[in-house]
One Martini backbone bead per residue (centre of mass of N, CA, C, O) as a GRO file, in nm:
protein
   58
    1UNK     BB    1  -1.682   0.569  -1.307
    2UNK     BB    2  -1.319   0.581  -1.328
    3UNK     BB    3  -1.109   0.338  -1.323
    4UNK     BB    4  -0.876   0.526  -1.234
    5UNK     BB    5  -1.002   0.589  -0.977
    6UNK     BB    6  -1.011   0.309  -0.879
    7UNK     BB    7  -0.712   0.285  -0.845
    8UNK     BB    8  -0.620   0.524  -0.671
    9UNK     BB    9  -0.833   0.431  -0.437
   10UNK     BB   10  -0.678   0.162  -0.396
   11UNK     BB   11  -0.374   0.275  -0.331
   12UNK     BB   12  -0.469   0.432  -0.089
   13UNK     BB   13  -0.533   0.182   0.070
   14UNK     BB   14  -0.307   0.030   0.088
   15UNK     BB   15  -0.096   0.258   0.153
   16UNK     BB   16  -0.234   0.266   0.458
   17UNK     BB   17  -0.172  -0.079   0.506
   18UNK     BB   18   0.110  -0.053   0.502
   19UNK     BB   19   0.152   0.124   0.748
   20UNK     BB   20   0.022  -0.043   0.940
   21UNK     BB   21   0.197  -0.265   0.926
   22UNK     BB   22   0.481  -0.119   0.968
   23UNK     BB   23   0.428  -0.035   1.239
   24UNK     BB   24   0.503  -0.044   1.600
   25UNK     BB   25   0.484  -0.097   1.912
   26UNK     BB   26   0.588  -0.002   2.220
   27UNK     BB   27   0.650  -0.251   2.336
   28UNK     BB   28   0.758  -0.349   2.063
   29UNK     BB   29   0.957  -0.256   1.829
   30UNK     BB   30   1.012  -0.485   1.665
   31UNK     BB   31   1.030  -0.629   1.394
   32UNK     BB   32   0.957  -0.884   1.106
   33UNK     BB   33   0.984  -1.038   0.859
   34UNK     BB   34   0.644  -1.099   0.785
   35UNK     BB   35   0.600  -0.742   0.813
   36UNK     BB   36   0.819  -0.663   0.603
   37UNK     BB   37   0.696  -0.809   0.353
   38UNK     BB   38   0.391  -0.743   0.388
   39UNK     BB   39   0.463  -0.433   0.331
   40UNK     BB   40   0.611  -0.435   0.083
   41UNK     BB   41   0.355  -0.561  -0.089
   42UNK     BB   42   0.194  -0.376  -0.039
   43UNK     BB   43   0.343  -0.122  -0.175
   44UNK     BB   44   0.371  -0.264  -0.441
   45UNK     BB   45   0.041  -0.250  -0.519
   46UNK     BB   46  -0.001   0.056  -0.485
   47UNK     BB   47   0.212   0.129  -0.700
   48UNK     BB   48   0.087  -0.006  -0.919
   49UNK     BB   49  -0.209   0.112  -0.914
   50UNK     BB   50  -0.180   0.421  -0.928
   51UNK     BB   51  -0.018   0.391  -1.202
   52UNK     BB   52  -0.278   0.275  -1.313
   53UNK     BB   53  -0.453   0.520  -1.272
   54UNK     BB   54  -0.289   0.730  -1.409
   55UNK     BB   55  -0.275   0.608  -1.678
   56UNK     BB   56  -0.591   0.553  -1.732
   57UNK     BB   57  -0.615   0.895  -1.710
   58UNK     BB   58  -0.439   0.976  -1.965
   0.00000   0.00000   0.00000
């Protein structure tokens, strides 16, 4: 197996670890400061393997 394939599967389940992090309850609606960070910080983690998974495929 191709290590960017392992980097851009690897960003993909990131990116879906963003996503479910960022999601709010219907219970509560309002998000907090610390899930605002760690989706930015999942997605910006995402965006960086991606990348190099792209890279490293070309």
């Amino acid at each position: 197996m191709n290590f960017g394939l392992v980097l851009m599967i690897l960003g993909g389940f990131l990116l879906g670890g963003a996503w479910s992090v960022w999601r709010t309850d219907e219970d509560s609606p309002e998000r907090g400061g610390p899930q605002v960070a760690f989706a930015v910080i999942l997605l910006a983690a995402a965006l960086l393997a991606s990348a190099a998974g792209v890279l490293r495929l070309v």
